[in-house]
C-alpha positions in Angstrom: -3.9 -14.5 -2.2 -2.8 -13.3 -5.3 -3.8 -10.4 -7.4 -4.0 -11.1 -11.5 -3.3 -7.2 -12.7 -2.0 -5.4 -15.6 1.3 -4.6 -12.9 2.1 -8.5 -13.6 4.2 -9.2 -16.0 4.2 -6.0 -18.0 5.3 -2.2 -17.2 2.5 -0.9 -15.3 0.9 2.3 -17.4 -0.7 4.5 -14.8 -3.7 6.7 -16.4 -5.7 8.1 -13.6 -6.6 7.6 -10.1 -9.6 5.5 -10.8 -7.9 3.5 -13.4 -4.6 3.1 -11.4 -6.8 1.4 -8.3 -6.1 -1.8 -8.9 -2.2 -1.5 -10.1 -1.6 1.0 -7.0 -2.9 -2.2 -5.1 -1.0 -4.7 -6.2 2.1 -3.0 -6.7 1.8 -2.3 -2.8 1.0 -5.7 -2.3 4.0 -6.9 -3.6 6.1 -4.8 -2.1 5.4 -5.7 1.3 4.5 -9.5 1.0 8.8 -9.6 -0.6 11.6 -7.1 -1.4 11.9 -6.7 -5.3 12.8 -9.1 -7.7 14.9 -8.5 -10.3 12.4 -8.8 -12.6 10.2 -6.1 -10.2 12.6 -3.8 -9.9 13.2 -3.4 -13.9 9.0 -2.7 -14.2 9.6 -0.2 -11.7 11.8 1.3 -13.3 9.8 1.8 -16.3 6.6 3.0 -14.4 4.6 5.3 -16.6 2.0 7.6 -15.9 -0.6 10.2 -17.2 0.3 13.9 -16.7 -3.6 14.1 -15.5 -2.3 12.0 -11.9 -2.6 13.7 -8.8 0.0 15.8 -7.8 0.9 14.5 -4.8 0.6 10.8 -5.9 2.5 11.9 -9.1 5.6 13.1 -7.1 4.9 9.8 -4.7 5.5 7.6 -7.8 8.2 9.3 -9.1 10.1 9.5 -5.8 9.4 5.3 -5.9 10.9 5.3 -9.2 14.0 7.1 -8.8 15.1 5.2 -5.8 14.0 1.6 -7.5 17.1 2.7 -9.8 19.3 4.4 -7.4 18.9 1.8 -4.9 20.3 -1.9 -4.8 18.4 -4.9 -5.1 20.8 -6.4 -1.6 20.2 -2.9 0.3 16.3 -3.6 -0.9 16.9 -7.0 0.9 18.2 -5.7 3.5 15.8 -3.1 4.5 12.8 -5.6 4.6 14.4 -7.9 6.5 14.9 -5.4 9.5 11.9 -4.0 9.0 9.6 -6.7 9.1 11.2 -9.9 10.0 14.2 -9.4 12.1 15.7 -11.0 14.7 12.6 -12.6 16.6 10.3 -9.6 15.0 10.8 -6.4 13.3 11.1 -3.2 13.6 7.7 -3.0 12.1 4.3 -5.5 12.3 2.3 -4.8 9.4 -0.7 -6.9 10.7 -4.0 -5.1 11.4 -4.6 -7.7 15.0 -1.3 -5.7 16.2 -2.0 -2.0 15.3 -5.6 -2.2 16.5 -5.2 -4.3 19.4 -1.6 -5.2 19.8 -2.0 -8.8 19.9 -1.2 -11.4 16.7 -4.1 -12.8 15.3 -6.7 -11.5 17.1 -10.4 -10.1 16.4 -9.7 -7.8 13.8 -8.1 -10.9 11.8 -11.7 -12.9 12.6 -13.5 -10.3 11.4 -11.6 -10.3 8.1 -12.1 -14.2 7.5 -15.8 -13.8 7.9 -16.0 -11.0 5.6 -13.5 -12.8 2.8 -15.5 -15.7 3.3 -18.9 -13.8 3.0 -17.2 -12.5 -0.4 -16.2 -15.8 -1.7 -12.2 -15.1 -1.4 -10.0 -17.7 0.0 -6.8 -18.0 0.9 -4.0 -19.1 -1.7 -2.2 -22.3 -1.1 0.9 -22.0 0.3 0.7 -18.5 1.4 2.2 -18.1 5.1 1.0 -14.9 5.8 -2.7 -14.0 7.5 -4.9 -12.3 6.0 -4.7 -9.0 8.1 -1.0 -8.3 6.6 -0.7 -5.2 5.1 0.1 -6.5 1.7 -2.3 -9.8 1.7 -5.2 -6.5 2.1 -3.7 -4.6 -0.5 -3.9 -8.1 -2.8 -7.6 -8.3 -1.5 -8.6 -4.8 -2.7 -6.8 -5.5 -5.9 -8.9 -9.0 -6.5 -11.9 -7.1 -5.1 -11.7 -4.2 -7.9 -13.7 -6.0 -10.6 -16.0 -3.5 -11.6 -17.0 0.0 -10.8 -21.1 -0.4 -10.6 -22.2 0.8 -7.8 -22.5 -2.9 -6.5 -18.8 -3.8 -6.8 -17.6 -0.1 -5.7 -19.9 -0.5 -2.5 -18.2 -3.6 -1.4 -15.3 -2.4 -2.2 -15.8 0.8 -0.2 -17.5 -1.9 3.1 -14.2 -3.7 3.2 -11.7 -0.5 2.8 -13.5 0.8 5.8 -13.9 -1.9 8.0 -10.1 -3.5 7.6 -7.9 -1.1 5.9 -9.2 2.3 7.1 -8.8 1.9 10.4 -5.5 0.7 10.9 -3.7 0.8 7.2 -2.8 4.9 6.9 -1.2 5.0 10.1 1.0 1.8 9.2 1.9 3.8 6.0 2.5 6.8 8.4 4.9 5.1 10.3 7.3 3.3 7.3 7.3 6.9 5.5 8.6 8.2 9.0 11.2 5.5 9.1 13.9 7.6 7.6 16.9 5.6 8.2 15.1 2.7 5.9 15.8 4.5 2.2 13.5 2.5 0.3 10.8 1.7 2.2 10.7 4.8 3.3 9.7 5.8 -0.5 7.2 2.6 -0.2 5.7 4.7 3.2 5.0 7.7 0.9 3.9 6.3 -1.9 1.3 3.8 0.5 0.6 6.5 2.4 -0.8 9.4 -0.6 -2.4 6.2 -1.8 -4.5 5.8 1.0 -5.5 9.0 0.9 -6.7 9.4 -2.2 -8.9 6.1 -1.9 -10.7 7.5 0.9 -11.7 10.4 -1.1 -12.0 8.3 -3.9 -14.9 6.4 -1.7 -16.1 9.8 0.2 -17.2 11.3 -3.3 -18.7 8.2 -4.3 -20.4 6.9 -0.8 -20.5 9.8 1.1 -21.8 8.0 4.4 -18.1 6.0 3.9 -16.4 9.4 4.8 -12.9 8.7 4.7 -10.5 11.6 5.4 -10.9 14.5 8.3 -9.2 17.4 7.4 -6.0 17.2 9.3 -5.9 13.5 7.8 -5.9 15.3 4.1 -3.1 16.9 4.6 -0.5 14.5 6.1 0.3 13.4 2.8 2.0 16.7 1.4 3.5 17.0 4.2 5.1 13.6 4.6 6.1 13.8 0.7 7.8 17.9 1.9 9.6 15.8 4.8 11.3 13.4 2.7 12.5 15.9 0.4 13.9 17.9 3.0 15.5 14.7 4.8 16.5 13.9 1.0 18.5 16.9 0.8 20.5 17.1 4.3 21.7 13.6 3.4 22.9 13.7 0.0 24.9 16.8 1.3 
């Protein structure tokens, strides 16, 4: 699946929460279907924002975008190709069928087929990946964001919460923990505040799609206060 955004082919301009949705998507979508691209990596670069962003996903972005230009396109490479390929398998499986049940496609990738199929999506052409890979559900949400009516956001909100929610955060978790990875790492934050504002983003509009308990709220400040502290001791 692919997602046709404004990220695509021009600098993403980031407004607000609501009206990055669909660029915050597809941005993490391609970051972990491929390292950068050249061509990527430059729009990265040139990520713009409003000053009315979140704090914490403000600081999340602009950690993203000072390592995009600090950090090579080969170490980029290099990083993804440990984490999620390696030798045999990597350090990280960013399928849903392994998080929830440890297994590789399993029921948690049936239940997405049914629901994809239910919604009319299909798989692209040529794509190797399953459908419960983190960035192939990032690319869904993205193609899913078509209109905010109460129609499209309730679908939107059923699918976060049966195949993202539950498994999706603590993936994000896990890369921003990964502190060896430099990178990545900044994906992990950035995927991570991300997630948490969407389910508050749903909570407020659904509020029988609760999406973050209290301790959950907070991980995200604190995972953006770790990296800065981890930041420091290394460039010293």
């Amino acid at each position: 699946m692919s997602a046709n955004t404004h990220f695509a082919g021009q600098t993403a301009r980031l407004n607000s929460f609501t009206a990055i949705r669909v660029d915050g998507y597809a941005l993490l979508g391609a970051l972990l279907r491929q390292p950068p691209s050249p061509e990527m990596k430059r729009l990265l670069s040139e990520m713009q924002w409003n000053e009315d962003l979140d704090d914490d996903l403000e600081e999340a972005l602009t950690i993203l975008k000072e390592g995009v230009v600090r950090i090579s396109a080969e170490e980029m490479e290099m990083e993804y190709f440990k984490l999620f390929i390696g030798l045999g398998r990597g350090i990280l499986i960013p399928y849903g069928s392994w998080y929830l049940e440890e297994m590789i496609q399993s029921g948690p990738l049936a239940a997405i087929r049914f629901d994809l199929n239910r919604l009319g999506l299909v798989r692209q052409a040529g794509s190797y990946e399953s459908e419960d890979h983190a960035g192939a559900l990032c690319e869904t949400m993205a193609l899913l964001i078509t209109s905010d009516d109460d129609e499209g956001s309730r679908k939107q909100a059923e699918f976060f919460k049966s195949h993202l929610y539950s498994w999706l955060p603590r993936f994000f978790t896990d890369l921003a923990a990964a502190k060896e990875w430099d990178f990545y790492q900044m994906v992990g934050i950035f995927g991570r505040v991300f997630m948490e504002k969407e389910s508050a983003y749903f909570k407020s509009a659904f509020p029988e799609f609760s999406g973050v308990s209290h301790s959950q709220s907070t991980q995200a400040a604190k995972t953006i206060e770790e990296f800065h502290n981890h930041d420091q001791q290394r460039r010293q």
